[in-house]
GUZALUM-419769 format. One record per residue: x, y, z of N, C-alpha, C in turn; residue number from 1; residue in three letters. Coordinates in pm, whole numbers, plus 50000, padded with zeros to 5 digits. Last residue first. Layout:
<nodes>
(node (X, Y, Z), (X, Y, Z), (X, Y, Z), NUM, "ALA")
...
</nodes>
This chain:
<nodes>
(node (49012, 49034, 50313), (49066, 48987, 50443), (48905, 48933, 50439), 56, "UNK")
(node (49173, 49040, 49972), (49035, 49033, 50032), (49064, 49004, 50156), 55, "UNK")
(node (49443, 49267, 49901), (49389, 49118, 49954), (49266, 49123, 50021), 54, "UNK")
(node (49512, 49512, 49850), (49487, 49410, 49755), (49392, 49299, 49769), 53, "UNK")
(node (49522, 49672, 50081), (49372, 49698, 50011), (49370, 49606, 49866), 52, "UNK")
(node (49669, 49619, 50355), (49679, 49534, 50252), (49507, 49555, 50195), 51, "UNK")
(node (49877, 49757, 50614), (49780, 49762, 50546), (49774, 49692, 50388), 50, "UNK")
(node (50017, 49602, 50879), (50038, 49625, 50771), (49880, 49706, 50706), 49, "UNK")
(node (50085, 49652, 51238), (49972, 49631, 51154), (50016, 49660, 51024), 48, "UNK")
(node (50243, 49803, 51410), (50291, 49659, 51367), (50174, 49594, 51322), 47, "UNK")
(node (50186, 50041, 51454), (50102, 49979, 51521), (50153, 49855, 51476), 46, "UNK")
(node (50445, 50192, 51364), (50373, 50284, 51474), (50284, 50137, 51559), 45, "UNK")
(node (50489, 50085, 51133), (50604, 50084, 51280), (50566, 50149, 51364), 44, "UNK")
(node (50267, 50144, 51022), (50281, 49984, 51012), (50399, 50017, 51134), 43, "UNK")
(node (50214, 50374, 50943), (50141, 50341, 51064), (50161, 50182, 51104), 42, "UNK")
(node (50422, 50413, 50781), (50446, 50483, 50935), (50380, 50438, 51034), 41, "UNK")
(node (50280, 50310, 50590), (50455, 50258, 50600), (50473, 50287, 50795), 40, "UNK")
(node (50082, 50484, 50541), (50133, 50352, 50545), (50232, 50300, 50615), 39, "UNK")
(node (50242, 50695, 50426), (50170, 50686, 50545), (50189, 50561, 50603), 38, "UNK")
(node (50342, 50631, 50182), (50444, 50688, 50306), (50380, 50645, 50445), 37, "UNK")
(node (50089, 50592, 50057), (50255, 50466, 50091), (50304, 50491, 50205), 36, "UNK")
(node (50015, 50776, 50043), (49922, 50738, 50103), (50046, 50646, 50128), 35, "UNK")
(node (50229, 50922, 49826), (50214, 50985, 49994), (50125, 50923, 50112), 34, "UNK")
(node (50159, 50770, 49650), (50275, 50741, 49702), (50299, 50825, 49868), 33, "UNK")
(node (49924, 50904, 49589), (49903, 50694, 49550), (50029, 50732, 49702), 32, "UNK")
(node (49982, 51148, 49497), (49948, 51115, 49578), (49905, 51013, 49656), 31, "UNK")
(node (50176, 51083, 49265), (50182, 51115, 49412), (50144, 51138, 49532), 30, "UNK")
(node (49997, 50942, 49129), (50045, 50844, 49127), (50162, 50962, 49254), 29, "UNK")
(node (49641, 51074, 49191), (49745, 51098, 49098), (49888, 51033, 49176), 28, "UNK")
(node (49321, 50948, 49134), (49448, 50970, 49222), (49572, 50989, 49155), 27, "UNK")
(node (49124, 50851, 49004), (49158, 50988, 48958), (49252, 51061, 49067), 26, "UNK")
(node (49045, 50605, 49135), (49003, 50668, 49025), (49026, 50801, 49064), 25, "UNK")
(node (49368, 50518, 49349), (49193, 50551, 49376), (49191, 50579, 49190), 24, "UNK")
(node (49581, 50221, 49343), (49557, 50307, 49339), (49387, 50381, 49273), 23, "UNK")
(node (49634, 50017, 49644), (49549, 50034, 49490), (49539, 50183, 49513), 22, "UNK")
(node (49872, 49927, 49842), (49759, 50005, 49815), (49680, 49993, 49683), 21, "UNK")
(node (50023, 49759, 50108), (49967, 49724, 49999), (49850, 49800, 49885), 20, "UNK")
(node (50283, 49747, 50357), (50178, 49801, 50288), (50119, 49746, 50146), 19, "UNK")
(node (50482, 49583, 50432), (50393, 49665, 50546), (50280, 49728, 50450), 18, "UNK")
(node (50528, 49226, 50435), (50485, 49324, 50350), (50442, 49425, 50464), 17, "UNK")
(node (50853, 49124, 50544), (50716, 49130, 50585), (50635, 49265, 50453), 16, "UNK")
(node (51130, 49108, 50509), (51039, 48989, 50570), (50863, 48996, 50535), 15, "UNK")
(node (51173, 49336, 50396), (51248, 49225, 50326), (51191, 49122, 50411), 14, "UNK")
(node (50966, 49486, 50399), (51099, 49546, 50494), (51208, 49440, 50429), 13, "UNK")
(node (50766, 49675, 50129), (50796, 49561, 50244), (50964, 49592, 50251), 12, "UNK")
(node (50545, 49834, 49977), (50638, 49860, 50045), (50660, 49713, 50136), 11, "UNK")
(node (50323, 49893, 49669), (50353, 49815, 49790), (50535, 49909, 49848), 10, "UNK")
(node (50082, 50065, 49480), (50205, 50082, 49543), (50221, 49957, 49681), 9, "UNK")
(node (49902, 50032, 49135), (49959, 49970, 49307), (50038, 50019, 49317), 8, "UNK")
(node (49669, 49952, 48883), (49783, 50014, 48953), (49791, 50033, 49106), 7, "UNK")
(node (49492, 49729, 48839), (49551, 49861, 48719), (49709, 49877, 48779), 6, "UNK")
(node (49437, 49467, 48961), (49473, 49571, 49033), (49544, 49636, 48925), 5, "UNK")
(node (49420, 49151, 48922), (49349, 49225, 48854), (49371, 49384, 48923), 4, "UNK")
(node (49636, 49116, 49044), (49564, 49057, 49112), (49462, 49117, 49062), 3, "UNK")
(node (49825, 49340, 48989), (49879, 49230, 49065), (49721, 49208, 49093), 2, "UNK")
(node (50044, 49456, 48680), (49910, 49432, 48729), (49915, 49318, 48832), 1, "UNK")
</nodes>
C-alpha cells in the first residue's frame, strides 16, 4: 500500500519515476498493467511521467 493507494503499478528507469498508476474499481490487474505499458511509452514519447499517486 503506497500512500493510502489499495493497489498500484509504478515503472522507473533507475533515475526517474516514469509512471505511477492506481489501480480503477473493477480494473483487472491486466488491464492496471497495459495502462503501465502505455505509460511508460508516453513518458519516452513526451519526457512527461505520469503520477495518479501524487496530488500535483
Amino acid at each position: 500500500m503506497i500512500a493510502g493507494v489499495e493497489c498500484s503499478a509504478t515503472a522507473a528507469d533507475g533515475h526517474n519515476a516514469l509512471a505511477m498508476l492506481v489501480r480503477r474499481e473493477g480494473e483487472t490487474i491486466s488491464a492496471l498493467l497495459r495502462r503501465l505499458d502505455k505509460a511508460v511509452g508516453r513518458y519516452y514519447l513526451t519526457d512527461e511521467p505520469t503520477d495518479e499517486i501524487n496530488p500535483h
